[in-house]
C-alpha positions in Angstrom: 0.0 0.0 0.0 0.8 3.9 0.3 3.7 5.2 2.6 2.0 8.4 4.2 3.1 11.4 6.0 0.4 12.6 8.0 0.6 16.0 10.3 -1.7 17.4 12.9 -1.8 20.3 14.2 -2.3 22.2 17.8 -6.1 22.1 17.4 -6.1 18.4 16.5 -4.7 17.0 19.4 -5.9 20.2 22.1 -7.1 17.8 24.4 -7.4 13.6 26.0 -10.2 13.7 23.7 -8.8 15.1 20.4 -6.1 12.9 20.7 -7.7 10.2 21.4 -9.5 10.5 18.3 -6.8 11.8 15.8 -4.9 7.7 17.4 -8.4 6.0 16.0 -7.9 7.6 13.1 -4.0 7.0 12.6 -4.7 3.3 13.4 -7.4 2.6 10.8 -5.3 4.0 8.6 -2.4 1.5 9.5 -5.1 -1.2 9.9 -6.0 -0.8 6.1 -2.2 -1.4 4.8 -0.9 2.0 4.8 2.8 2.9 6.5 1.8 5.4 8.3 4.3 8.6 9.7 2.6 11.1 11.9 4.2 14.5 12.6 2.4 16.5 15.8 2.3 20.0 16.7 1.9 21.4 20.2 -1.3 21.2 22.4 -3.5 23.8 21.7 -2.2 27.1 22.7 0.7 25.3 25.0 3.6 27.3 22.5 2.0 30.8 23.5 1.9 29.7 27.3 5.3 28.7 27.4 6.3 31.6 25.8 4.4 33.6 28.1 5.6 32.0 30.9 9.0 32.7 29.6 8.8 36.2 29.6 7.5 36.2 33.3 10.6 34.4 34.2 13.1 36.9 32.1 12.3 40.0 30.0 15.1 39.0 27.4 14.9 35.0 28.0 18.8 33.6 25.8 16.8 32.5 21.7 18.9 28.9 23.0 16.9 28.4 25.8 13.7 29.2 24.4 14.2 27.0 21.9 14.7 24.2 24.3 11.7 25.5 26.1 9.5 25.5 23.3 10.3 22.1 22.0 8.8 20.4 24.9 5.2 20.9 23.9 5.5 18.9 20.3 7.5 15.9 23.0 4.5 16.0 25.4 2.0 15.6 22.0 3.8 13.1 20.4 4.2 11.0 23.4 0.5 10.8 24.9 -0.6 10.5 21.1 2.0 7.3 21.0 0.4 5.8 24.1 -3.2 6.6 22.1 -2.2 4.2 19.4 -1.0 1.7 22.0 -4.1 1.4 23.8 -6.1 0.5 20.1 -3.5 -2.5 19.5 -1.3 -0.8 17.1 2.4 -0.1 17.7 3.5 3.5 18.0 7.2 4.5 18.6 7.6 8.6 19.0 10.9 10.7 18.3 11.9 14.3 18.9 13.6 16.1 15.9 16.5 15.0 17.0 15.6 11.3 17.2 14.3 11.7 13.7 17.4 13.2 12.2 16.0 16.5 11.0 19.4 18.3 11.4 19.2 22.7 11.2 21.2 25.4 10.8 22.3 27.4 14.3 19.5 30.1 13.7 17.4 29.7 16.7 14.4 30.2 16.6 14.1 30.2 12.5 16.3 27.6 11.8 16.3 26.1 8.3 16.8 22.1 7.4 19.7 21.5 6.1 19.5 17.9 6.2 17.3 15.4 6.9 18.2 11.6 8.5 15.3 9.6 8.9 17.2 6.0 9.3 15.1 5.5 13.1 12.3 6.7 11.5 12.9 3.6 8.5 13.2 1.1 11.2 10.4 2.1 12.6 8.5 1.4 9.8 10.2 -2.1 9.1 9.3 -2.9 12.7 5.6 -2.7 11.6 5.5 0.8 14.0 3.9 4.1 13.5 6.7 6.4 14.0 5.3 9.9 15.8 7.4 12.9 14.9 7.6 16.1 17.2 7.3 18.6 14.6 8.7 22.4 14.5 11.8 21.0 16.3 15.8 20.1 15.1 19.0 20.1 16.0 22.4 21.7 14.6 24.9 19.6 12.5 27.9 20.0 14.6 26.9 21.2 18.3 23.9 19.0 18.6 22.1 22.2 20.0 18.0 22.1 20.0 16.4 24.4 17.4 13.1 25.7 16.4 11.9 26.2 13.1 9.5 29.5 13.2 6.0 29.5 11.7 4.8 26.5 10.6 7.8 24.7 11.3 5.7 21.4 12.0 4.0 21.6 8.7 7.9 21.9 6.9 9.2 18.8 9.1 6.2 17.0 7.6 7.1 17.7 4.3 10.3 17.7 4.9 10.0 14.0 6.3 7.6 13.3 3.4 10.2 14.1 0.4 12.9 12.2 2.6 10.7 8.8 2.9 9.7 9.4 -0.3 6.1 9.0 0.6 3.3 9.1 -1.5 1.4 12.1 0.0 1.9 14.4 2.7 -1.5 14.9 4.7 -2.0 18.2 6.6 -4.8 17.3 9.0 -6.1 21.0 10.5 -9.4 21.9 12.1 -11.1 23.2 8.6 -12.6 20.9 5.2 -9.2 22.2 2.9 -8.5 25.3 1.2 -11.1 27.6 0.7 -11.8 31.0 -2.0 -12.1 32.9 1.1 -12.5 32.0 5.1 -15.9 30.4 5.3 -16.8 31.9 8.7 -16.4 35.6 7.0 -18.1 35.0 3.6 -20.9 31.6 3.7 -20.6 31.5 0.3 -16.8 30.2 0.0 -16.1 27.4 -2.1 -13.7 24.6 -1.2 -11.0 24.0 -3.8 -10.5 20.3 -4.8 -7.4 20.5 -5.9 -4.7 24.1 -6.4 -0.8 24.0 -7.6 1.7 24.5 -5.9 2.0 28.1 -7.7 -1.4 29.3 -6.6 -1.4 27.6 -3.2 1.9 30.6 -2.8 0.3 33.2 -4.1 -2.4 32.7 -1.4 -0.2 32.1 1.0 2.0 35.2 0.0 -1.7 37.0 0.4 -2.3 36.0 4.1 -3.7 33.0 3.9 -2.8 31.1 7.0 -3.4 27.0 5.3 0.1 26.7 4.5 3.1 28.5 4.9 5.4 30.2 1.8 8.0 27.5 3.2 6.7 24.5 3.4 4.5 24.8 0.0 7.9 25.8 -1.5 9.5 22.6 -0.6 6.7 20.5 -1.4 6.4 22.3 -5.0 10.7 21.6 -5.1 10.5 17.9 -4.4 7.4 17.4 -6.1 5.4 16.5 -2.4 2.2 16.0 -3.1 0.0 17.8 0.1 -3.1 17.1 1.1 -5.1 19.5 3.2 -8.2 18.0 5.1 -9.7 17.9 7.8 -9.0 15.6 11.4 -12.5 16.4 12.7 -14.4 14.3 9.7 -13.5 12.0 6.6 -14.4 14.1 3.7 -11.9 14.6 1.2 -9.9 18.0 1.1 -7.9 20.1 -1.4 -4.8 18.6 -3.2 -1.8 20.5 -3.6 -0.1 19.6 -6.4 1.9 20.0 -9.2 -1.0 20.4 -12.0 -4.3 21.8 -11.4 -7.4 19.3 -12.0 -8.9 19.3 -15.3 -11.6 22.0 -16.0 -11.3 23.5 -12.1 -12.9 27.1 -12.3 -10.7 27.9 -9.3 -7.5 27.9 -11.3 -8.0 29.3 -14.7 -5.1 29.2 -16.8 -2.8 27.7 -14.1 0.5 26.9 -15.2 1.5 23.7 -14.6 4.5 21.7 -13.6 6.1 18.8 -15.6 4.6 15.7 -14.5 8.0 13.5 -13.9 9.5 14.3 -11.1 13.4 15.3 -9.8 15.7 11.8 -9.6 18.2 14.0 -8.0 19.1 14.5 -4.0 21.2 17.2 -2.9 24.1 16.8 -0.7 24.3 17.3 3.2 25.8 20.6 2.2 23.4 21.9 0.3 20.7 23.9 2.2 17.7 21.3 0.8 18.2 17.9 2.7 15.6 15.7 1.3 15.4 13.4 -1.8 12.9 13.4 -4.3 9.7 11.5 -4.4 9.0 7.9 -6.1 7.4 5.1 -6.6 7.2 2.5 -3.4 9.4 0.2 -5.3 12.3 2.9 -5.7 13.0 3.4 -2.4 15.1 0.6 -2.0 16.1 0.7 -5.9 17.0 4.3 -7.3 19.9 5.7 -7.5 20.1 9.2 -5.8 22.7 10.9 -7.4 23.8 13.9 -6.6 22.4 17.4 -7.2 24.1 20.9 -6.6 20.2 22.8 -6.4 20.1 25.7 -4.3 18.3 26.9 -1.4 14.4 27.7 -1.8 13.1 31.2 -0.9 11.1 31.8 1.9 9.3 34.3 4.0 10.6 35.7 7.1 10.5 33.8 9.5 9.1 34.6 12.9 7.8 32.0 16.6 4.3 30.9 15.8 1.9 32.7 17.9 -1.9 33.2 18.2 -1.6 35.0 14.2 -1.8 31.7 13.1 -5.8 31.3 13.8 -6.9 34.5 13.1 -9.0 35.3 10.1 -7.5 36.0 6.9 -8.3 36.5 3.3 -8.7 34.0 0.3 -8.5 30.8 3.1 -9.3 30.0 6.6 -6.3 29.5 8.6 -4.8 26.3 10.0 
């Protein structure tokens, strides 16, 4: 069957219950074949109180610190989400960034991936596990210092784990249907898109719209990832993010699209993309990854996530 990356985010797993049912969920999906990869935000608003509680403790709190601070609330997620799965019968193994081998620049606070070394993350998988992922979380090449990866950071692990697995779709589970013309709970009559590029899904994101971030779509649109954005809260299918708009879709007129084969090539360790294109199953153990010398993607500034991330914006709800 299909090798998936799946991500959820703080509203997902807020609470016992949420993450109780984002684990049923995870575990039907490894119960109908699937290898399954989850990547997990924070509880909630637990990034916001930590920070807050940081700035009671110091006005100026050391970016190295903070870091380490703010990591703890994907390792709290990913661990009760981990005993979730256990309790349904399904094996679950969790990993910080660390564990997983998503390796950063020293930029705390915004760090970039620079390389990504998933080989715990493949034995999981051989083991029969579901490997949980704390998301927006790394670690630097040569100090082994903890480092956070701005905005949105868990949704680029995901991908980023997804183009290094060479899985077959990255799922961004979030608290709304996909991506919409505008937020539903401004305008009622907002349409969901089926399916967007990779081209578009930037612009709107370059307009405020708070789905996905400039970074993560950029990565996804590099390696050829495909993303899909749906809902944890139901089973209806959301909008595809992908390399070519579908067939006659009104919501992408003239859309440029992308080459249909995708890149055989995997940058170096020294490069500032870590991750290797996508395949089919078979090639993962096959194809030859040669090397590449691409260059870094742009990307917006990058800034701590905060409570911007659910507020209402235009052309999309947020995540």
């Amino acid at each position: 069957m299909a090798l998936i990356v799946q991500k959820y985010g703080g509203s997902s797993v807020a609470d016992a219950a949420s993450i109780k049912r984002v684990a049923k969920r995870i575990a039907e999906s490894k119960r109908a074949g699937h290898d399954v990869v989850v990547v997990v935000s924070a509880m909630g608003d637990t990034t916001d109180e930590l920070i807050d509680l940081a700035n009671e403790v110091s006005p100026l709190p050391p970016s190295r610190e903070m870091d380490i601070l703010l990591t703890a609330g994907e390792r709290i997620s990913m661990s009760l989400l981990a005993m979730a799965i256990a309790n349904l019968g399904v094996e679950a193994q969790s990993f910080t960034g660390q564990q997983a081998g998503v390796i950063t620049d020293t930029a705390h606070g915004k760090a970039r991936i620079i390389d990504v070394t998933p080989s715990r993350i493949r034995n999981a998988i051989a083991q029969g596990a579901v490997a949980i992922v704390a998301g927006f979380q790394g670690v630097t090449q040569h100090t082994n210092d903890v480092t956070t990866l701005g905005r949105g950071g868990s949704d680029t692990t995901a991908v980023a784990l997804a183009a290094a697995l060479m899985a077959d779709v990255c799922e961004i589970y979030t608290d709304v249907d996909g991506v919409f013309t505008a937020d539903p709970r401004i305008v009622p009559t907002a349409r969901k898109i089926d399916r967007i590029t990779y081209d578009e899904m930037l612009e709107m994101a370059a307009s405020g719209a708070k789905v996905l971030v400039l970074r993560c779509v950029e990565y996804a649109r590099r390696y050829d990832v495909p993303i899909h954005v749906r809902s944890s809260f139901s089973g209806r299918q959301g909008t595809l993010v992908t390399s070519r708009a579908a067939s006659g879709d009104p919501a992408a007129p003239g859309a440029t699209s992308r080459p249909t084969t995708r890149p055989t090539t995997r940058p170096t360790s020294r490069e500032r993309e870590p991750w290797s294109s996508r395949s089919s199953r078979a090639s993962r153990t096959t194809a030859p990854r040669p090397r590449s010398r691409s260059s870094g993607c742009p990307t917006s500034p990058a800034r701590r996530r905060g409570s911007s991330r659910s507020s209402p914006v235009p052309a999309s709800t947020s995540t």
